[in-house]
C-alpha positions in Angstrom: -18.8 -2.1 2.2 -15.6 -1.2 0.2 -14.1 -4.6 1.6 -17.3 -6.8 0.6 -16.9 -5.5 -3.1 -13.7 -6.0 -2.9 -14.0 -9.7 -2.4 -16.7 -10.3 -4.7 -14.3 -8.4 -7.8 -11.3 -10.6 -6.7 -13.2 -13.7 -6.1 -14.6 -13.5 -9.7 -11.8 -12.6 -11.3 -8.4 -13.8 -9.1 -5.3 -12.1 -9.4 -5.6 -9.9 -12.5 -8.1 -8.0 -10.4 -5.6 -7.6 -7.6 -3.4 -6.5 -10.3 -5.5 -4.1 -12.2 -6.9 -2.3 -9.3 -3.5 -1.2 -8.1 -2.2 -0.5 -11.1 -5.7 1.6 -11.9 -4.8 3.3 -8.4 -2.0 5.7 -10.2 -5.1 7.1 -12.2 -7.1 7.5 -9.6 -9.7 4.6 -8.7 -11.5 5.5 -5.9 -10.7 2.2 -3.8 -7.7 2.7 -1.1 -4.7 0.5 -2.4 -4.2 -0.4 1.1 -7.7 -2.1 0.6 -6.9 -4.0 -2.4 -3.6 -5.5 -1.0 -5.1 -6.3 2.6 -8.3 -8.1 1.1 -6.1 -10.2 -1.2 -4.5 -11.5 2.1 -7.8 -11.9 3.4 -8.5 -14.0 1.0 -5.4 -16.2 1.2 -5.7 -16.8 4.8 -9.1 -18.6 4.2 -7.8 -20.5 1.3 -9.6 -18.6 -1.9 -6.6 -17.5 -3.1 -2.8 -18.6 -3.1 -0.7 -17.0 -0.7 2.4 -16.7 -2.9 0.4 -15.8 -6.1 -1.9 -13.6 -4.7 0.9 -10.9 -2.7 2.8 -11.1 -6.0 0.1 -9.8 -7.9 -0.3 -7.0 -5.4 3.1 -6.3 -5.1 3.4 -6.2 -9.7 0.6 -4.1 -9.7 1.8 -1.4 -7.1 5.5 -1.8 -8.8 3.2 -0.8 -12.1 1.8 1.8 -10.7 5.1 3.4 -9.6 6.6 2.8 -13.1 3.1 4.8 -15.0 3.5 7.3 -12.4 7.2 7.9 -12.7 6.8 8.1 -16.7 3.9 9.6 -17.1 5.6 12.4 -15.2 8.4 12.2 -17.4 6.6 12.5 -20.6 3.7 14.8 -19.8 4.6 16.1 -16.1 3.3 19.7 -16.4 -0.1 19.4 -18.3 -1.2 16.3 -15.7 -0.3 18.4 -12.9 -2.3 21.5 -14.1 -5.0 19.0 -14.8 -4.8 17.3 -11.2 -4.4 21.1 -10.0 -7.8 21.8 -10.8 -9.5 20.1 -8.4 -9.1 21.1 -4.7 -8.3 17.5 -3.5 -6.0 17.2 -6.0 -4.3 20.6 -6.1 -4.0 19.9 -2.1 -2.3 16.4 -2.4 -0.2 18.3 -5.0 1.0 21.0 -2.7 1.7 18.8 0.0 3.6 16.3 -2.2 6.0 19.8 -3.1 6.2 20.4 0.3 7.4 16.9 1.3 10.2 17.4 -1.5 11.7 20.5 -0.5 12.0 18.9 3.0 12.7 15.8 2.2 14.5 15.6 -1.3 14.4 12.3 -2.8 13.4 10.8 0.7 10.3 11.9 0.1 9.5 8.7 -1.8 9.4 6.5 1.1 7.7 9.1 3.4 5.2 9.7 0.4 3.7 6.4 1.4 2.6 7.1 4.5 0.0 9.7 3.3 -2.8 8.3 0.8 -3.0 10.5 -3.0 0.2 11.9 -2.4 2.5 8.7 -2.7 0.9 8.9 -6.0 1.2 12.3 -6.8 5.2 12.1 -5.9 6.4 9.9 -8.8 4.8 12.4 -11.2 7.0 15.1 -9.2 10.5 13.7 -9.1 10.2 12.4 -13.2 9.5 16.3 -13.7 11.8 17.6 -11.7 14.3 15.0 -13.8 15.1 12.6 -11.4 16.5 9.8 -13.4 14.5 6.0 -14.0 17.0 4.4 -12.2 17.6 6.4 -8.9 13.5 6.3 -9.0 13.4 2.5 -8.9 16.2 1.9 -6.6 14.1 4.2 -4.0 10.8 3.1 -4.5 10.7 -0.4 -5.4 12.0 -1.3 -2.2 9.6 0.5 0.1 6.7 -0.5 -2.1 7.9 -3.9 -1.6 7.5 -3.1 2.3 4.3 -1.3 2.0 2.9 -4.2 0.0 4.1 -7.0 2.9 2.8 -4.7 5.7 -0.6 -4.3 4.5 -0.8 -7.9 2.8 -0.1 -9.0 6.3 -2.8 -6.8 8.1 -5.4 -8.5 5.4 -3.7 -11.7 6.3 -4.2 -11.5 10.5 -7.2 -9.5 10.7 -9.2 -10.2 8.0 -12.5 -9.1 7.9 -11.4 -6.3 10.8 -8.8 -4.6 8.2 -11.0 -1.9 6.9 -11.8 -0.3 9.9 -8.0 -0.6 10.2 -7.0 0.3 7.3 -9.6 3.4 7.9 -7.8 4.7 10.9 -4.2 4.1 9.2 -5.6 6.9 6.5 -6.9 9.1 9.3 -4.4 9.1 11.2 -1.6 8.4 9.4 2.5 6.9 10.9 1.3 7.2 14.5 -2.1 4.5 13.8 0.4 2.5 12.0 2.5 2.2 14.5 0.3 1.5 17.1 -0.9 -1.5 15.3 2.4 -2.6 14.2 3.3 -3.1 17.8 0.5 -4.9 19.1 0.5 -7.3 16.7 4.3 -7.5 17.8 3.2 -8.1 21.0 0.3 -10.0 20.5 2.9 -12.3 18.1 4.9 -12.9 21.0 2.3 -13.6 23.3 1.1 -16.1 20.8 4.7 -17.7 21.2 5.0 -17.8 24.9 1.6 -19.4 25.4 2.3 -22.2 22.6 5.8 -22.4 23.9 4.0 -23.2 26.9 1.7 -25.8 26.0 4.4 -27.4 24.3 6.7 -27.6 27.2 3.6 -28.8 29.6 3.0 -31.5 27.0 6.4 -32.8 26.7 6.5 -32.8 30.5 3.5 -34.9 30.6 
């Protein structure tokens, strides 16, 4: 259902929608951001949307996400965390975003984005803990760039199959992702071998 509102939103009101809802993700709108950046690929693979326009939209509004997140951390860190901490979701994504840090350390960033909540919940964490703007966007620009291209293309290939997708990805985390990334390797190369193929038996004829 999440997908068909999705579409409606988007299809009424373009790319500032695409923009909006990711950057409304970092307060917590209940709509997966994987969602938002998958339909608008959707979209553009049956021509409602431009292709270019539409993943730059979702890639400014997850990069404006990351930059609220990282400052409102800064600015008032400790009184959004207590705030967050009161509900048990949140106090769990909270304690699990900690955990990843005094693993991880700053890596955590880029594994942050594999689990849903947290990856939001991290900026807040490294701005408090006084990590400065500029190490911040040198690590997670880049891998929301990535996240943004990997789910824009899921939207893009599967279409109207990407929630169900998207759903297991958010169940099950690195290891559905990876499953998926590799048959749609394979089925990519597949897809070459068998137009190759053709092409050769053409020429041929």
């Amino acid at each position: 259902m999440e997908i068909n509102l999705l579409m409606s939103i988007i299809e009424q009101y373009g790319y500032v929608a695409i923009f909006f809802l990711l950057w409304l993700g970092i307060v917590g709108l209940p709509i997966p951001d994987e969602l938002v950046v998958a339909t608008g690929g959707f979209l553009a693979s049956i021509g409602l949307l431009d292709p270019f326009y539409s993943f730059l939209a979702g890639y400014m509004g997850v990069a404006s996400g990351l930059t609220i997140g990282f400052l409102l951390g800064k600015y008032f860190g400790k009184p959004i965390l207590q705030w967050l901490s009161k509900s048990e979701k949140m106090r769990h994504a909270v304690e699990r975003s900690t955990g990843l840090l005094e693993k991880y350390g700053t890596t955590a960033l880029c594994i942050s984005y594999l689990f849903p909540v947290v990856r939001h919940v991290v900026p807040y964490l490294v701005a408090l803990g006084g990590m400065t703007y500029r190490r911040y966007a040198l690590l997670s620009y880049p891998i929301g760039l990535v996240w943004t291209i990997g789910f824009y293309f899921l939207g893009y290939v599967f279409g109207n199959n990407v929630e169900a997708i998207i759903g297991m990805i958010r169940q099950y985390g690195f290891y559905a992702l990876l499953v998926i990334v590799v048959a749609l390797a394979a089925w990519l190369i597949v897809r070459k071998v068998i137009v190759s193929n053709r092409a050769f038996r053409a020429k041929g004829e």
